[in-house]
Every structure is written in C-alpha cells, then in structure tokens.
C-alpha positions in Angstrom: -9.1 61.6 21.6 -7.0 59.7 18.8 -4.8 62.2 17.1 -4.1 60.1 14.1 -6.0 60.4 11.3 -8.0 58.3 8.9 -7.7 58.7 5.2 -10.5 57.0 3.0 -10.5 57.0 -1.0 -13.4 55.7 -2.6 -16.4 56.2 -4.5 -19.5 57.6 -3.3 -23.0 56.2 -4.3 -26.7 57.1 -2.9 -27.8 53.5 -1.8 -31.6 52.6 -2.6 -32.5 49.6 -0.1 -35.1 47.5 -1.3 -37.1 44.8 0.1 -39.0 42.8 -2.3 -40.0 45.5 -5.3 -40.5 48.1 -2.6 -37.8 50.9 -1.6 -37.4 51.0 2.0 -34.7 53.4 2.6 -31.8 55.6 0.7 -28.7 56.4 2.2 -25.3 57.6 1.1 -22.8 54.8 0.6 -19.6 53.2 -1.2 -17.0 51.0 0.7 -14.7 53.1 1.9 -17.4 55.6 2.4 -19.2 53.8 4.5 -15.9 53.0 6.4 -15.3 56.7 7.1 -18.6 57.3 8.1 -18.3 54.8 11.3 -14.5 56.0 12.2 -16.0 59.7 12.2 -18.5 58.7 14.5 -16.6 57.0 16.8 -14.4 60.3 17.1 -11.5 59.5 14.6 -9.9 62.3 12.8 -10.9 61.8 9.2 -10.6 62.6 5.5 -12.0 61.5 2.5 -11.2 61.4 -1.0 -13.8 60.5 -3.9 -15.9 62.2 -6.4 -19.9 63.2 -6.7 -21.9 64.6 -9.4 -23.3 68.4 -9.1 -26.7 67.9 -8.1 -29.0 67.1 -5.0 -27.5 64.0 -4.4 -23.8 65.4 -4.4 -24.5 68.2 -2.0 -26.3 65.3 0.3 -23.1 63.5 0.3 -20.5 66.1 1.3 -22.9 67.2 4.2 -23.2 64.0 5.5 -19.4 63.5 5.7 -19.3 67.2 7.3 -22.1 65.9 9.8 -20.4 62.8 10.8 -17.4 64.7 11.2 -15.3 64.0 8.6 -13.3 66.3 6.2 -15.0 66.4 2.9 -12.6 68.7 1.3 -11.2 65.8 -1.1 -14.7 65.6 -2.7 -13.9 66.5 -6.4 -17.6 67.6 -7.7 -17.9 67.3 -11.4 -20.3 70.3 -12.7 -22.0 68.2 -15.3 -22.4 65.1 -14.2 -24.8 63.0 -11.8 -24.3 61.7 -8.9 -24.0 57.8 -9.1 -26.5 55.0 -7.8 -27.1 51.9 -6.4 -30.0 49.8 -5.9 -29.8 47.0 -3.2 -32.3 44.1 -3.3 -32.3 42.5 0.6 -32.9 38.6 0.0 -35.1 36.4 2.8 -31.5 36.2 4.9 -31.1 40.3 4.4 -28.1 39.8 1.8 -28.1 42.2 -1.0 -27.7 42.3 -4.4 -26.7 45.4 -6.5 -27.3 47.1 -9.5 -25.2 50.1 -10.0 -26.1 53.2 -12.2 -22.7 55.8 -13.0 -23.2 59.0 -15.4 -19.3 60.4 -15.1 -17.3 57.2 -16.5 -14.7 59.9 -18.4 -14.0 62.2 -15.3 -10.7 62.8 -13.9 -9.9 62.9 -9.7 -8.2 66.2 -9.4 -7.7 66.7 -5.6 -4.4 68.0 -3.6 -3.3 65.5 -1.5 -3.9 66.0 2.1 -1.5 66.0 4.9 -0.2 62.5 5.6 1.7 61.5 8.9 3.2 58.1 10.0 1.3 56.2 11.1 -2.2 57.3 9.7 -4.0 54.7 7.9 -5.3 54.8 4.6 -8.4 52.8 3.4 -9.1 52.0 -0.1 -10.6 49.2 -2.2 -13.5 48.0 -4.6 -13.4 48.8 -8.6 -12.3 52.9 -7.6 -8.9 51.6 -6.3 -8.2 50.0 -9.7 -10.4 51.8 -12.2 -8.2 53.2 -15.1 -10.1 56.0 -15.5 -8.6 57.7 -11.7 -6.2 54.8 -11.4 -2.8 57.5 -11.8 -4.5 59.7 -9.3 -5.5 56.5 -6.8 -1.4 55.1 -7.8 -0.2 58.1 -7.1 -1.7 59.1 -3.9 -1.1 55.6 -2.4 2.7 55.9 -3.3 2.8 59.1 -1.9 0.9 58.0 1.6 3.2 55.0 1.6 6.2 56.8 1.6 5.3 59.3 4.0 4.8 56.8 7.1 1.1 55.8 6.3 -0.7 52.2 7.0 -2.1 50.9 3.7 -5.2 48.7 4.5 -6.7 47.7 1.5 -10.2 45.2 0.7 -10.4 44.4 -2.4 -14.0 44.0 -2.9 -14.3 43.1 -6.1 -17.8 42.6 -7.7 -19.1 40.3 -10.2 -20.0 43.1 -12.3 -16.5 43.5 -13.1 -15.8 40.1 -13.6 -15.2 41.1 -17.1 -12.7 43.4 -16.2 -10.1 41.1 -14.2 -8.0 41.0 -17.2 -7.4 44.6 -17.8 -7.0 45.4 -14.0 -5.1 43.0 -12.8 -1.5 44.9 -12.7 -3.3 47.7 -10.9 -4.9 44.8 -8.4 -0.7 43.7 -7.9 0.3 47.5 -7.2 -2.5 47.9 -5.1 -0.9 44.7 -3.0 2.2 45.4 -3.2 1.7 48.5 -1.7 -0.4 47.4 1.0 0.5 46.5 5.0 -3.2 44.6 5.4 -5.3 42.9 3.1 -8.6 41.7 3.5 -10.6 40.1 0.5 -14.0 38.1 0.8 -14.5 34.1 -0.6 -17.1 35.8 -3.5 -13.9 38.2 -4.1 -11.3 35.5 -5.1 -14.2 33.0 -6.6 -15.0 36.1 -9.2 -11.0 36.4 -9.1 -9.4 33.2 -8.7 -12.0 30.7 -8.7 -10.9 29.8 -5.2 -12.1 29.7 -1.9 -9.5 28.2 0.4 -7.9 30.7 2.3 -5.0 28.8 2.2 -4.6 28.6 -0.7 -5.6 32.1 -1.8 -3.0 33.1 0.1 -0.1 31.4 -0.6 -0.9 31.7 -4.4 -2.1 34.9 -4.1 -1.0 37.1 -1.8 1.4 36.2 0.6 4.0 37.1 -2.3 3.1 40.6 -2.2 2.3 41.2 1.5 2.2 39.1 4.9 -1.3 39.7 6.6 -4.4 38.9 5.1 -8.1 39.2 6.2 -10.4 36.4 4.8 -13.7 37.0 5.3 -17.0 34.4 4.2 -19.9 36.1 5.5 -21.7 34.5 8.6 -19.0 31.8 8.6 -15.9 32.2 10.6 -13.1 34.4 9.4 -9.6 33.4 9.0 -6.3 35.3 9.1 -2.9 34.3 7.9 0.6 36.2 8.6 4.0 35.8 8.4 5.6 32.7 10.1 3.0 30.2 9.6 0.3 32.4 11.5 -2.9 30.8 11.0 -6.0 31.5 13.3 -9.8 31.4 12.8 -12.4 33.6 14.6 -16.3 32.8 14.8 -18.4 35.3 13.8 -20.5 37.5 16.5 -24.3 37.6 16.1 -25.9 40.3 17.9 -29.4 40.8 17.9 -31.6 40.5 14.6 -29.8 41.0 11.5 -31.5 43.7 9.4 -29.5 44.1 6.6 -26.1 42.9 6.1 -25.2 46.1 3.7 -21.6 47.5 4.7 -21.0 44.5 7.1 -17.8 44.0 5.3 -17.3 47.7 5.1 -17.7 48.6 9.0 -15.4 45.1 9.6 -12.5 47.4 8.0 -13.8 50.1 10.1 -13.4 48.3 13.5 -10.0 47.2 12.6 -8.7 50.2 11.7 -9.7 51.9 14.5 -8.4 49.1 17.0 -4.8 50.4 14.9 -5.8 53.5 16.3 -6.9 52.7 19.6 -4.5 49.8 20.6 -1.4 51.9 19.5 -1.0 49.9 17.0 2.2 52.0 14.0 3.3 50.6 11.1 6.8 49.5 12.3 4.7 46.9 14.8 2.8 45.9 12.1 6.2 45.4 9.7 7.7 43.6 12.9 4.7 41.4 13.0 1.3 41.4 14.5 1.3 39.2 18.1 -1.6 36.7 18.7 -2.9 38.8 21.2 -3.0 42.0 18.8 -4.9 39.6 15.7 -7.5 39.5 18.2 -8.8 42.5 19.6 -7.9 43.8 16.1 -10.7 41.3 14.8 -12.6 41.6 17.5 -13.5 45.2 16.8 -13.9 44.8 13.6 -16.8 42.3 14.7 -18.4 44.5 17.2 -18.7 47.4 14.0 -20.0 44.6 12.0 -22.4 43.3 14.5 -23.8 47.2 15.1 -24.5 48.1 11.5 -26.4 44.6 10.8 -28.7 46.0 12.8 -30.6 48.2 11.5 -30.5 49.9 7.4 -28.2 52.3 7.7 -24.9 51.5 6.3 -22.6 53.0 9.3 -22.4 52.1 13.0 -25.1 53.9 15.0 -24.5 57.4 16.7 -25.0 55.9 19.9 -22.3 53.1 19.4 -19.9 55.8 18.0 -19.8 57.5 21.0 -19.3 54.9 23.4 -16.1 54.0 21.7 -15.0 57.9 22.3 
C-alpha cells in the first residue's frame, strides 16, 4: 500500500455526455476531480478539496468520492446554492466540447486544511486554481502545502471560455507557477494564453523562469517534456483499443504521473535535484497507460478493474 497521500483541489461539476443532440451518460467530474477519482481507485490515500451545491447532485458527489475511497471531508457544501454543470458535446473523433452552467459565483471555500506531509503531492489546476472568488483560500493552501514538504503538480487547463479573463488572472497564473515543482499545460492552453504552440518556445518564454519541468501535451500527437539542463525528450502517444471518449484524458495523464511519484519513490528533494531520463519515462509512461484506460469507455476515471491491478 502507498502511505503517502494525494491532495486534489478543484471544482466539482456533474458532466452531461452527449453524442449528437442526445445525452448518453452523466457522471460526476472537474479536473482534479476526475484525477482523484483514478488515484483512489488505484489504492492511493486521498483527499479532496472543492465545493458543491446543497441538493441531489451535491450529495451524489461527496458519495462518489467516499465510494472511490477518497476523503470527502474538504467538500464545502453551500446550503443555497446548486450544484454546477457541464454539458459535453463528443465530435466524430470523440473530442468534446463544453458548455458550463455555475449557480454559486459569490461563495467563499471555507475548509481546514488537512494534514500535509513531505512528500504528498498536491494537484490543482483549471479556472478554480486562479478564480478570485476562492483564489486566497487556493493561495493560501498551496503556500501552506508547499512549505510543509508537499509536491505541487499543477495543469493549467485553461479554457477558451476564460479567454476573456487572461488579463485579470494572470498574477494568480505566475503564483500558481511559481509555486509549482511540475507543470503540465496543453497546445489549446497556451494558444488561448500565449498564442503559441512550440513547446519550446512556451517554455523558455513561459515557464522555465518560474519552474524547471514542464509537461506539454497536444492531444493524440506526441508529448514533449523539457527540464533543467537542456532536457528535451518526446514520447508518442499510446492507443489502446477504441477510443470512446477522450473526456478526462488529460485529467487521468496527471493521475498516472502522480502516482508513478508515488509508486517509483519518487520525493520532492529528487525531483528539486533533477528528474533522470529513466524517471521522465516511466513517469510518462503511466500517465499514458491512465490516459489510454479512461479513453475507453464514458466514464471520466480509470476503470475499477484497472485500479486494482495497479494495487
């Protein structure tokens, strides 16, 4: 059993799947949500931090964290508000597009911070990990997990929904980096953000200022990483079986990674001292094999059978 433990902070969503006009499915969701989901599966102690209207939907969500054995007890459920939504239209490839529905944009985060040891790892990312509105309780708990010992893994996500938005959020996007030990960030995320899609040149502009080890993902093409000392390697992508639905491909990816961290022994002071070739990939190789697993069917998690042969 991995004894360290998994922290997620994120927004929860019910996810309405659509193919065409017609709904096919509804299942919780949000990014780091959907992250937690697959490390609680796969037997990694877990917690998760986020917030859920009082009503059907709401209690839906904390149960399924409980189920999938994760600690729902940083859930902060706001009595008069609903639970948000998000409707996902699967295109002829099985790419979605969103449309998201939120009834609590004034509501504060008001949660204790949970227990946080060196070496745990923290995920976070999408608009919740830069939204004003909870951004001093998202600030303050990453400071506090960053100076108690804790890897800061962080995908920035960012939607074109937001694109309006960049302005006002983009010293909360540099904390967020600054803070952060891994980065991972997609070629729509820095075309919304940057207008560029040259990892090389998204990271040496971007990010390689604020932190050393990037993720660059570009959906079924080949993902590159960068790191310190000119580290620059590319890794084809693993297709496995039919590809259903690529909802939470990105967000299982994270998943993999972090628990290869877990699973490969992998602390903070390695990752500081610098990641070795041969760490890059079976890190990137797990996070393909979640990837590949949840593109498989429409659930937005790795299955309960995959889980558990990882355990």
């Amino acid at each position: 059993m991995i004894m360290r433990r998994v922290i997620g902070i994120g927004e929860t969503v019910l996810d309405i799947i659509f193919k065409g006009e017609q709904p096919l499915q509804a299942v919780p969701g949000g990014s780091a949500f959907n992250a937690i989901i697959s490390l609680g599966r796969a037997g990694v102690p877990a917690y998760f931090i986020s917030e859920t209207g009082n009503d059907r939907v709401g209690k839906w969500v904390k149960r399924f964290l409980r189920d999938n054995g994760v600690d729902n007890s940083g859930v902060c459920v706001f009595p008069d508000s609903k639970s948000p939504l998000s409707l996902a239209f699967l295109d002829e490839q099985n790419n979605a597009e969103y449309l998201f529905y939120k009834d609590h944009p004034h509501d504060q985060l008001d949660f204790v911070y949970p227990e946080v040891n060196p070496d745990d790892v923290v995920i976070f990312g999408s608009f919740f990990a830069i939204n004003p509105v909870v951004r001093p309780q998202v600030a303050g708990f990453l400071d506090y997990a960053h100076k108690h010992g804790a890897i800061l893994y962080y995908d920035l996500n960012y939607r074109a929904s937001h694109k309006n938005d960049l302005l006002r959020v983009t010293p909360n996007i540099i904390e967020n980096l600054e803070l952060s030990d891994i980065v991972r960030g997609s070629d729509e995320d820095f075309e919304i953000m940057y207008r560029k899609k040259d990892a090389d040149s998204v990271y040496r502009s971007e990010i390689s200022f604020y932190t050393k080890k990037f993720i660059y993902t570009r959906g079924s093409q080949p993902i590159e990483v960068r790191a310190e000392q000119g580290f620059a390697k590319q890794y084809p992508i693993r297709v496995e079986g039919e590809v259903v639905s690529t909802i939470g491909a990105g967000d299982n990816f994270n998943a993999g990674f972090v628990f290869g961290l877990l699973k490969e022994g992998i602390t903070r002071e390695n990752i500081e001292r610098g990641l070795t070739e041969a760490q890059w990939d079976s890190l990137i190789d797990y996070g393909m094999r979640f990837s590949a697993n949840v593109c498989q069917s429409l659930d937005n998690y790795i299955s309960q059978e995959f889980g558990r042969s990882l355990q």
